[in-house]
ZAVOMI-40303 format. One record per residue (C-alpha): x negated, z negated, y negated. Coordinates in steps of 0.05 Angstrom, whole numbers, padded with zeros to 5 digits, always signed. Last residue first. Example, Ala and Ser with C-alpha at 12.3 -4.5 7.8 and 13.67 -1.06 7.14 Angstrom:
// ZAVOMI-40303
-00273-00143+00021-00246-00156+00090
// end
This chain:
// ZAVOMI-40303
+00194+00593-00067+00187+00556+00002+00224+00593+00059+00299+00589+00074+00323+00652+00043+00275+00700+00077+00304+00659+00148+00373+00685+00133+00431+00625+00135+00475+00617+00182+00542+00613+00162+00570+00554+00134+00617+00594+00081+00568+00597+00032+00496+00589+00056+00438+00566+00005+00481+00518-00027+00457+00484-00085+00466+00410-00075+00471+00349-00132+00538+00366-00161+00566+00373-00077+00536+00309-00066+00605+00258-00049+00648+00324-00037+00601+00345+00017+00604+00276+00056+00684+00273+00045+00689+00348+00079+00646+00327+00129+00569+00339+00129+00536+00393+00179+00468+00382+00157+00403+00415+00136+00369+00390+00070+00307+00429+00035+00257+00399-00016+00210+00452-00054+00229+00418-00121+00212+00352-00092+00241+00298-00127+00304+00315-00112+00296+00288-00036+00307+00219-00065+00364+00233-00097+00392+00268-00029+00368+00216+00012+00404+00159-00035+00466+00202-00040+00472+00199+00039+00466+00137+00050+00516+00113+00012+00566+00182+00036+00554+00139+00113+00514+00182+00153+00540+00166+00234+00584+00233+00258+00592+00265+00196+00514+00278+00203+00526+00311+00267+00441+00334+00264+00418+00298+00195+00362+00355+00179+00309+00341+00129+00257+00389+00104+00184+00373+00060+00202+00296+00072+00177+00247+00011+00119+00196+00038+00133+00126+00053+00141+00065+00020+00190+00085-00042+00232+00026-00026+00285+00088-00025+00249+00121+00035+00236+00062+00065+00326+00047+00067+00329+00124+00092+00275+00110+00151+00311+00060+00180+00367+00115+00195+00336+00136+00259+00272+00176+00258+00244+00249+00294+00184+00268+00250+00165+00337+00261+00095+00366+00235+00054+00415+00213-00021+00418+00171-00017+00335+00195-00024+00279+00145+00051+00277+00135+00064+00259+00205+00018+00207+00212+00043+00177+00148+00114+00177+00180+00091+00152+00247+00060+00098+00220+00118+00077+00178+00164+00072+00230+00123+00044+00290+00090+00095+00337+00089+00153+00391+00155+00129+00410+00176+00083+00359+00199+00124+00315+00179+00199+00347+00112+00244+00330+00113+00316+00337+00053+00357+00323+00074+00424+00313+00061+00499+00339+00062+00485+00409+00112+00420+00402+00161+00469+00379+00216+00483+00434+00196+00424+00495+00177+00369+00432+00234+00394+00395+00275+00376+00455+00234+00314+00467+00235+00280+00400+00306+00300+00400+00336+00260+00454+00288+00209+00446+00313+00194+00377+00389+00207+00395+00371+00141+00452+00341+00102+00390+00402+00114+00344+00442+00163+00289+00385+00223+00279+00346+00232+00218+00304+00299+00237+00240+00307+00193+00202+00376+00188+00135+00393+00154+00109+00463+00149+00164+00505+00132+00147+00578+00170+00212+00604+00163+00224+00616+00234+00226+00538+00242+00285+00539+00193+00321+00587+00231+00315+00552+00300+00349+00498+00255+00406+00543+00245+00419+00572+00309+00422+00502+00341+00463+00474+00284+00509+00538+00295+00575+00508+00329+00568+00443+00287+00577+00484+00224+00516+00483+00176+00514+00467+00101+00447+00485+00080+00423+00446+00024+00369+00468-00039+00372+00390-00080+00400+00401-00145+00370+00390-00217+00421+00397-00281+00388+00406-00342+00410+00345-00396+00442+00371-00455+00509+00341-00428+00487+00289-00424+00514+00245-00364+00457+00262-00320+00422+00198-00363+00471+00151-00324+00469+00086-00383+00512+00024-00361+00514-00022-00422+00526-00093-00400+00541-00145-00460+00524-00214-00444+00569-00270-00480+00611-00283-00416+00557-00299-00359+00534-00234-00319+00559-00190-00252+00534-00122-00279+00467-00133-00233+00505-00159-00169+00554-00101-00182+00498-00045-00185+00472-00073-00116+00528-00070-00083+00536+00002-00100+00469+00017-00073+00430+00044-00137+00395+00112-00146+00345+00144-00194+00322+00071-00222+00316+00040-00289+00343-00033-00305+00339-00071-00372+00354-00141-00384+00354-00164-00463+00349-00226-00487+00318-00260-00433+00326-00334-00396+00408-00325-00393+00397-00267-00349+00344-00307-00299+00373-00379-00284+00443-00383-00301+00460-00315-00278+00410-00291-00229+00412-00355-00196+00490-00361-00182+00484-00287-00157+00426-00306-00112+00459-00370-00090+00401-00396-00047+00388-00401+00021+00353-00469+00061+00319-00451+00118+00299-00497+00175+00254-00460+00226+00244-00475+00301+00193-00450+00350+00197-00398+00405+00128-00371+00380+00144-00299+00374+00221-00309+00372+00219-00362+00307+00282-00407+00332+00334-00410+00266+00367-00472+00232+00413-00464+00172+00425-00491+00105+00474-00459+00064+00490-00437-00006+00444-00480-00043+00444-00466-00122+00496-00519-00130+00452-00569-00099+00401-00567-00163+00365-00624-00165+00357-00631-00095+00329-00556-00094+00292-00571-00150+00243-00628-00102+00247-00585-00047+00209-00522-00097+00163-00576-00107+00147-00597-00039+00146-00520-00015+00090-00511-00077+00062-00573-00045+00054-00548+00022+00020-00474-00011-00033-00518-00028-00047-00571+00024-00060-00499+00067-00052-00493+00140-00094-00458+00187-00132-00509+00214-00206-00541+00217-00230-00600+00219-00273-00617+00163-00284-00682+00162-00245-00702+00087-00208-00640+00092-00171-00672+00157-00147-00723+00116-00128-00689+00059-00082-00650+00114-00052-00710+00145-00030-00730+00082-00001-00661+00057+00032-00675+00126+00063-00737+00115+00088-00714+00046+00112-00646+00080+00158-00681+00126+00182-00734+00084+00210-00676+00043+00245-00641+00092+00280-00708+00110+00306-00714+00040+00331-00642+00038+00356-00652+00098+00406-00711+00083+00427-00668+00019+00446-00616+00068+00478-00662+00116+00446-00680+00186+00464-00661+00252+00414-00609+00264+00358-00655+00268+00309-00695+00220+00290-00764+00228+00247-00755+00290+00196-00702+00250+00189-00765+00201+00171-00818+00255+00122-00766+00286+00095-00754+00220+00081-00842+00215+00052-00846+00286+00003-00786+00263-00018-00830+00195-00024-00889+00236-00064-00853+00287-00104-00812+00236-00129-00876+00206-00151-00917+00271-00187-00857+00294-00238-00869+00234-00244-00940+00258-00254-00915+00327-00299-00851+00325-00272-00783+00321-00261-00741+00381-00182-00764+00381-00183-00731+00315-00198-00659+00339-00139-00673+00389-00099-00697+00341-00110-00637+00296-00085-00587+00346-00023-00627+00353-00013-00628+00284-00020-00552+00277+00032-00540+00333+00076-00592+00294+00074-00552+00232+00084-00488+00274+00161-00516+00303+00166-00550+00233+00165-00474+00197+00200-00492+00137+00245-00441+00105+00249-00447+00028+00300-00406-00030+00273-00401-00098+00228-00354-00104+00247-00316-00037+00320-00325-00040+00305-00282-00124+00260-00240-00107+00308-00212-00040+00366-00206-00093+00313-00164-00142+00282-00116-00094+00325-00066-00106+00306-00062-00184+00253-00012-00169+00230-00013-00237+00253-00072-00274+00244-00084-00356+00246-00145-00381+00256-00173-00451+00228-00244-00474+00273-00292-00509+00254-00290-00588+00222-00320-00643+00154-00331-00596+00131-00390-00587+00077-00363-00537+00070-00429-00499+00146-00438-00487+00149-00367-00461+00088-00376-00412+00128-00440-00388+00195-00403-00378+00161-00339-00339+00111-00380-00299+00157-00392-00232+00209-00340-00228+00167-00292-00269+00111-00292-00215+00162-00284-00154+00179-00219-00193+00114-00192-00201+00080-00181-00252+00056-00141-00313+00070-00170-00386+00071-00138-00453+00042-00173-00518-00001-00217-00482-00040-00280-00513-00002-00325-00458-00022-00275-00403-00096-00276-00419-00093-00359-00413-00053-00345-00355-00113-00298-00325-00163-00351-00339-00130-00405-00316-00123-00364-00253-00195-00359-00239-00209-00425-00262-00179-00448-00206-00130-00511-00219-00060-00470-00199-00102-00444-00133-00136-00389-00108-00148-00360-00044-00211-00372-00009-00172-00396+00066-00112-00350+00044-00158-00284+00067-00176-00312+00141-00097-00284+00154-00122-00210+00122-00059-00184+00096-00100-00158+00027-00154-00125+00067-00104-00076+00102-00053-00072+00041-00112-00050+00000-00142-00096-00051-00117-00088-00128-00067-00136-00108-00114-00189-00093-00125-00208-00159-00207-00217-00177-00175-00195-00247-00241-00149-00263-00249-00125-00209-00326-00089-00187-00364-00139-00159-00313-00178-00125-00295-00111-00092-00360-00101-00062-00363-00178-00038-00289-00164-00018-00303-00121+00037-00366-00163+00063-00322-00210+00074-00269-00165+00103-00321-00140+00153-00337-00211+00186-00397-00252+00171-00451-00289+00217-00459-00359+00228-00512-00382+00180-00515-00329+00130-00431-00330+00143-00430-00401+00129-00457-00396+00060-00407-00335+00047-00357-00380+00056-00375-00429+00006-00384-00375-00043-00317-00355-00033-00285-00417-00039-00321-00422-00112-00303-00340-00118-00230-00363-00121-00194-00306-00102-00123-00294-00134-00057-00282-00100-00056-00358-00085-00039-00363-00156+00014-00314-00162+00004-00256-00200-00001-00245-00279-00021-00179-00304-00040-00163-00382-00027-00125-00446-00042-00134-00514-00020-00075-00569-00064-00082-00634-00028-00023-00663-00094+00002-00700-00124+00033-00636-00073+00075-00621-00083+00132-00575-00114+00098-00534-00055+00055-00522-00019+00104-00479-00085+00114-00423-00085+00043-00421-00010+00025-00412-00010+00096-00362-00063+00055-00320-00031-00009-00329+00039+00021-00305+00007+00043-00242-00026-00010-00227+00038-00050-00225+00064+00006-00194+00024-00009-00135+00040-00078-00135+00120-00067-00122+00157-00124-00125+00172-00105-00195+00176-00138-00253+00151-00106-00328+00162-00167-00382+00162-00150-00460+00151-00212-00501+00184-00226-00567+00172-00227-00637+00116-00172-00620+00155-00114-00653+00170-00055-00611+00129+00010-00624+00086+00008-00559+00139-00020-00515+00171+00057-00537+00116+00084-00482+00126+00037-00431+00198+00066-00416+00188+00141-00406+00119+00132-00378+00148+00095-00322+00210+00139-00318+00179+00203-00294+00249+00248-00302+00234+00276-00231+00301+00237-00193+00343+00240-00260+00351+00174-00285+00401+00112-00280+00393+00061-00331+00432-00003-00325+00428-00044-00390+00444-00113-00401+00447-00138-00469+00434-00206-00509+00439-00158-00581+00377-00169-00627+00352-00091-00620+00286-00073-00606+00291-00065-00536+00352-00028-00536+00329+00017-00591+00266+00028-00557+00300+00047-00490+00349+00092-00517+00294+00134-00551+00258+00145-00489+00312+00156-00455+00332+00212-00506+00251+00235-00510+00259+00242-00420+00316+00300-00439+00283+00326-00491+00216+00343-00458+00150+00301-00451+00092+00299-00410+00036+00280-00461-00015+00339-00452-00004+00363-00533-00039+00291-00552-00005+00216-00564+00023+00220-00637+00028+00287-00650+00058+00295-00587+00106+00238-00602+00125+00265-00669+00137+00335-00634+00190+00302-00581+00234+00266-00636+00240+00198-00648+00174+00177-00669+00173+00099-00685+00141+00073-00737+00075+00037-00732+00071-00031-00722+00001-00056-00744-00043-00106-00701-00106-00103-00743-00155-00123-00684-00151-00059-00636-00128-00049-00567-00124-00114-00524-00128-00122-00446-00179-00085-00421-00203-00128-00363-00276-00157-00369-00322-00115-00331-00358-00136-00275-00429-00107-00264-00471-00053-00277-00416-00009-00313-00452+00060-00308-00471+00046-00232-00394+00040-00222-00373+00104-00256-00427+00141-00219-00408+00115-00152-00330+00136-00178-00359+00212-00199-00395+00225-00137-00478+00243-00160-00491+00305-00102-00496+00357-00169-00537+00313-00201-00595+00308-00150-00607+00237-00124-00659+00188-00149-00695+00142-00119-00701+00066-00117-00673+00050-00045-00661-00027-00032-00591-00018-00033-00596+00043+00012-00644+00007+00066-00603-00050+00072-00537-00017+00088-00579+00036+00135-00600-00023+00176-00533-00057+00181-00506+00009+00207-00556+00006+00266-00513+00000+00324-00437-00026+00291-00442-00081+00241-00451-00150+00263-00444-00164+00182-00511-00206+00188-00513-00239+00125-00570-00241+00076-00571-00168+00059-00499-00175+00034-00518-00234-00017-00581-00201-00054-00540-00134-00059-00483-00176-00092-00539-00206-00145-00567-00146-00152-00499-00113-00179-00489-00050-00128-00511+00025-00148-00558+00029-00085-00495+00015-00039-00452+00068-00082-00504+00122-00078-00522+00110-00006-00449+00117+00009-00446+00174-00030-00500+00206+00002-00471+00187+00074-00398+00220+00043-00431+00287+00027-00465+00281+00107-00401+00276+00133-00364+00334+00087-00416+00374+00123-00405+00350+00187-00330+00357+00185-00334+00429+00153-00383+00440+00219-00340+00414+00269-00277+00434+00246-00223+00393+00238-00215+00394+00167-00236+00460+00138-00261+00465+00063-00280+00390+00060-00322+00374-00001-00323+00306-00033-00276+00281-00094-00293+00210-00088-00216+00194-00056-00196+00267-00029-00273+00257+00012-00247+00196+00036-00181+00213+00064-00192+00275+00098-00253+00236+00134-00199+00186+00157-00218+00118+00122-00152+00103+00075-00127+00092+00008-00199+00072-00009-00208+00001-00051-00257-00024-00005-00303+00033-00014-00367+00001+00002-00338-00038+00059-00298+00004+00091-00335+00056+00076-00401+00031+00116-00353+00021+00177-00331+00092+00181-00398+00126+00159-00422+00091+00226-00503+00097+00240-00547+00112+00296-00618+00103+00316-00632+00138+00374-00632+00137+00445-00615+00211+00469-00586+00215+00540-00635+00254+00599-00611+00318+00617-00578+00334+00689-00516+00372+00656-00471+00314+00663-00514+00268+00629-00526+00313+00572-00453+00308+00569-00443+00240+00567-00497+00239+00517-00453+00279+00470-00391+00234+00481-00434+00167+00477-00461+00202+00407-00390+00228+00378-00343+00173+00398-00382+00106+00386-00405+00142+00320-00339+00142+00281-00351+00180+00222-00423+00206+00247-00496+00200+00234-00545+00201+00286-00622+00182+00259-00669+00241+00275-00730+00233+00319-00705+00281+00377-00641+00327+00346-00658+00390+00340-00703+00385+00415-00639+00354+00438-00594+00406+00422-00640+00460+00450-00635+00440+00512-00568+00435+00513-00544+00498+00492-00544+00531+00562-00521+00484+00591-00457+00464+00537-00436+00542+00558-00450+00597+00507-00397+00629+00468-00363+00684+00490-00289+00658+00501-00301+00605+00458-00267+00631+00389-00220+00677+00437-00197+00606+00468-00173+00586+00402-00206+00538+00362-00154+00521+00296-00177+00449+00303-00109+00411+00313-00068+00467+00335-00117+00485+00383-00115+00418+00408-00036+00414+00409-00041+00475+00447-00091+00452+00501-00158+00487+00509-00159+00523+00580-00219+00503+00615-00296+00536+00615-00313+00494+00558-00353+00552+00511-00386+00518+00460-00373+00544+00393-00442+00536+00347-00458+00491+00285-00528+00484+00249-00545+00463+00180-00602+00459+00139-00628+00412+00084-00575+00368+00049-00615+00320+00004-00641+00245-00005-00699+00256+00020-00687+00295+00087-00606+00309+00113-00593+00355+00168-00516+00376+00176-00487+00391+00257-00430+00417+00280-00420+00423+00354-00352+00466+00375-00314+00464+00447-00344+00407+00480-00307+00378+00549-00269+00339+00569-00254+00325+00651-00226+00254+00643-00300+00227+00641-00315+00266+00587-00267+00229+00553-00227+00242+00489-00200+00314+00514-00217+00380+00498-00274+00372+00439-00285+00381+00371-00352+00344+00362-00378+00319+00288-00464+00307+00276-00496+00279+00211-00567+00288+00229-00613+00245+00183-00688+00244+00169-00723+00181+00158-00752+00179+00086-00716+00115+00062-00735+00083+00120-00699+00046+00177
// end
């Protein structure tokens, strides 16, 4: 493929997926690219001679009027080809548009096109590897491309052909040395994708200005891998601290997002902070008060006699809150402010394994998430997986070049973390490196934390220190080794079968029957015999899914178990259902562990979150005599402006009524939280029946899992999301998107008031938010500061009053 072939980026809207099932074409866009440059374009309705189905009109606002006198796909066939003979077919997701196209050619007695053809979703993924997503709707929101009209064929193939330049951009941009490695592995990319990948990172030319994408031109700027910014300034001053709003705006810019009510917590949070009081403080915030900023910003002013800790098991804040740490510290270069992540070490990738894989991908052949992280490598400046996408980052081939306590990688990021004024990481992260990092600092003081999110504490805490051992998949992956061994020749065979007969003495020793401290000792035998089976099996290069380095992290959290006995609280046996194997777990004393282990570590604990489950606020106020808890609810000023959720308060008698009311309103996205599976199906096809013209409905585990569904559904123009309460406890993990309109049909019937207050807090966040339920007396009284009543007296409400403001 040449640099001066001549591209047709191409997008079908059609009736159906298959020609084959009777689809058919009802719009052809088509964008012609020459020399680096958008040339001429060409789209045209095809008339299908069919009905077009609702949910497809719905889709691609076509209507049958649009095709109703457009020409048939005969008639414009000929045509087609003649535009398209020599050109190199372009398309996000070119195994649908080009067999679809020559399927119809077929059909119509015309010979199918063979040309060269390339996949703009493939070439993404691995020259964007840090996208949100790959949808066209997703990529061109990501680099900033054009897309006036999703859905339609020519907006599509235009937005197409700006994300082809961009990916030529971004691949001609790459570090040589990276370019140098992902032309020497076949990627087995799909048709001739590979081609185009070599061609645009050997391309020298230029591209006009206005087609430069901002993040390509960021990249091609840098060169190469930046160091992280980590430290701001050399004299290390501590300024004073502005208390009021206008002081901080002088201080930070007229843009800083700032009003009194976020300047109190502010201001409570530095003095907390700051102060030499061992303190607990549970913070709970307005639903749109912005808290990150509203607690990193006083870190600024503290003095460094102790280290400031952000935890979260939440890795997307953790970007978050380096972003905004950047962004804040700007603004003062003489404060000398250091900052830095920490992550696990196996959440790190050690280029050294990397390497080595790569130089059995030239041989063998590579696989997408290598070629993935090659771009990414290039480009991070931790080399932490976190910054990957959850796609890449869950990758089961990933842990074989992840990182260990000895790579320099993560030497390098401790020794970053030990110079650090303020410290990002996750919980797990704390629980193992917080004690030494604070012994290497010497600092005068216990480190302060601050927790975002702090839900996820209780479930840090079993995970860090708590164990399961999967024996069932150990032996699995022992028996797989034995047969590799039993290939070996004699004297080596000798080895592995005392070293086998020796696990199979261990796995004997351990059963149900035996005492906790007797299992503990057993467990251990088990992993020491396996470690050594493992270094064996290193030493000839079998191969197996187990690491020798996350066994001896299980080893050593065995070895403080049995040093600690109080901390177990039981020690249980479960059968893994996928693989019908068994596990030995061995809980912790989360409450025991938070309060000798974690608490009595800092010297001051502080909490911030719009909503806590009651159980949760009493494991956090639960402390060792000597610690002073301070439970802060910033809606108790009384300066503070009071935010409530728009509710209407139905009567059983008119739900139906009501709800048709909200459709007539024109709301665009709709979720119904319904009591159980069974209600789910109810719904999903009732609305389905009523609405399903005018909305794509998708169903929990109907159309898909939880959290697809709900992404699916808030990617669509209009939508209805039909869920059971699962979605409440995602919603307040912050993992899915925030609902436009809820309605909890018979809510008295199965919401618990909980439950309730955490939808409605959530919901706040959303000005435009709207809740629809028939709550009970007790229900209403448990939210009735946070709603404002649309309907008094439950009637139904008027459909002027219900639409978006």
């Amino acid at each position: 493929m040449k640099e001066s072939a001549a591209f047709v980026i191409v997008d079908l809207e059609t009736t159906s997926p298959s020609v084959e099932n009777g689809g058919r074409i009802i719009q052809i866009g088509m964008t012609f690219v020459k020399n680096k440059k958008i040339v001429e374009h060409f789209d045209s309705f095809v008339n299908p001679a069919q009905p077009i189905d609702r949910k497809i009109q719905q889709l691609t606002h076509i209507s049958p009027s649009d095709v109703q006198d457009a020409p048939f796909f005969e008639e414009l066939a000929p045509s087609l080809q003649a535009l398209l003979q020599g050109q190199v077919f372009v398309a996000h997701n070119v195994n649908f548009d080009l067999p679809y196209l020559n399927a119809e050619f077929a059909r119509v007695g015309l010979p199918e096109l063979d040309l060269q053809a390339i996949d703009t979703v493939q070439l993404a993924q691995i020259l964007f590897p840090t996208a949100p997503g790959y949808r066209l709707s997703d990529l061109t929101t990501y680099l900033d491309l054009p897309l006036t009209q999703a859905h339609r064929a020519n907006a599509d193939a235009e937005a197409t052909a700006y994300l082809m330049l961009a990916l030529w951009q971004k691949a001609q941009s790459l570090p040589e040395k990276t370019k140098r490695t992902m032309l020497s592995v076949d990627w087995g990319l799909i048709r001739q994708s590979q081609d185009f990948l070599k061609m645009a990172a050997k391309s020298r030319g230029t591209f006009e200005k206005r087609q430069l994408v901002a993040r390509v031109r960021e990249s091609m700027q840098a060169g190469r891998r930046q160091p992280e910014k980590k430290t701001v300034g050399t004299k290390g001053n501590v300024l004073s601290y502005p208390q009021t709003v206008e002081e901080k705006k002088r201080l930070f810019g007229p843009d800083l997002e700032i009003d009194e009510q976020r300047n109190n917590f502010m201001n409570r949070v530095f003095r907390l902070i700051n102060g030499n009081q061992h303190e607990l403080a549970i913070m709970q915030t307005e639903p749109q008060l912005k808290k990150t900023l509203a607690y990193l910003l006083p870190l600024l002013f503290t003095k460094k006699r102790k280290t400031k800790w952000l935890l979260t098991d939440d890795l997307s804040l953790i970007h978050h809150q380096k972003q905004l740490l950047a962004s804040l510290t700007d603004h003062l270069p003489a404060v000398g402010i250091r900052f830095a992540s920490l992550y696990q070490p196996s959440d790190y990738l050690d280029e050294q394994k990397f390497r080595s894989a790569i130089k059995k991908a030239k041989e063998k052949g590579g696989m997408l998430w290598q070629a993935q992280v090659l771009v990414w490598l290039s480009e991070s400046p931790t080399a932490a997986f976190a910054e990957l996408p959850r796609g890449i980052r869950s990758h089961p081939d990933l842990l074989q070049v992840a990182a260990d306590e000895k790579s320099a990688v993560f030497r390098q990021a401790y020794a970053e973390a030990k110079q650090a004024d303020i410290l990002l990481a996750p919980y797990q992260t704390f629980f193992s490196y917080g004690k030494a990092i604070n012994d290497d600092q010497q600092r005068k003081e216990k480190p302060a934390v601050i927790l975002e999110k702090p839900i996820g504490l209780q479930q840090a805490i079993q995970e860090s220190q708590g164990l399961t051992l999967t024996l069932g998949y150990y032996q699995d992956q022992v028996a797989r080794l034995a047969d590799q061994a039993a290939q070996l020749p004699a004297k080596k065979r000798g080895v592995w079968q005392v070293n086998l007969h020796n696990w199979s003495v261990a796995c004997q020793k351990i059963d149900q029957n035996l005492s906790e401290k007797e299992a503990l000792k057993a467990s251990k035998a088990i992993l020491d015999r396996l470690i050594t089976i493992l270094d064996l099996a290193k030493k000839v290069d079998f191969h197996c899914r187990l690491r020798v380095e996350d066994l001896l992290e299980k080893r050593s959290k065995l070895a403080w178990l049995a040093a600690h006995q109080e901390c177990v609280k039981k020690t249980y046996w479960t059968i893994d259902d996928e693989r019908a194997q068994q596990n030995l777990t061995f809980e912790v004393d989360e409450s025991l562990l938070y309060q000798k282990y974690f608490v009595k570590q800092l010297s001051q604990l502080v909490t911030v979150s719009a909503f806590y489950p009651s159980e949760l606020r009493q494991f956090l106020a639960t402390l060792p005599a000597g610690i002073k808890t301070s439970d802060f609810d910033d809606d108790a000023s009384d300066d503070a402006p009071t935010r409530q959720l728009k509710a209407v308060l139905s009567a059983e008698r008119n739900e139906d009524k009501q709800i048709q009311a909200l459709f007539e309103s024109n709301r665009k996205h709709f979720l119904f939280v319904v009591d159980d599976f069974s209600a789910v199906k109810h719904w999903y096809y009732k609305l389905s029946n009523k609405y399903g013209d005018d909305y794509m409905v998708y169903g929990q585990d109907l159309s898909a899992p939880l959290k697809k569904a709900a992404w699916q559904a808030s990617g669509e123009e209009q939508s209805i999301l039909v869920t059971t309460p699962a979605f409440l406890k995602e919603l307040y993990e912050q993992s899915l998107p925030l609902p436009e309109v809820v309605v909890l049909p018979r809510a008295n019937r199965w919401l618990s008031q909980e439950d309730l207050l955490l939808l409605v807090t959530a919901m706040m966040k959303n000005t435009q938010s709207l809740l629809m339920a028939p709550l009970s007396q007790k229900q209403e009284q448990t939210v009735a500061n946070h709603l404002h009543v649309l309907n008094g007296g439950r009637r139904v409400a008027k459909v002027s009053v219900l639409r978006k403001k």
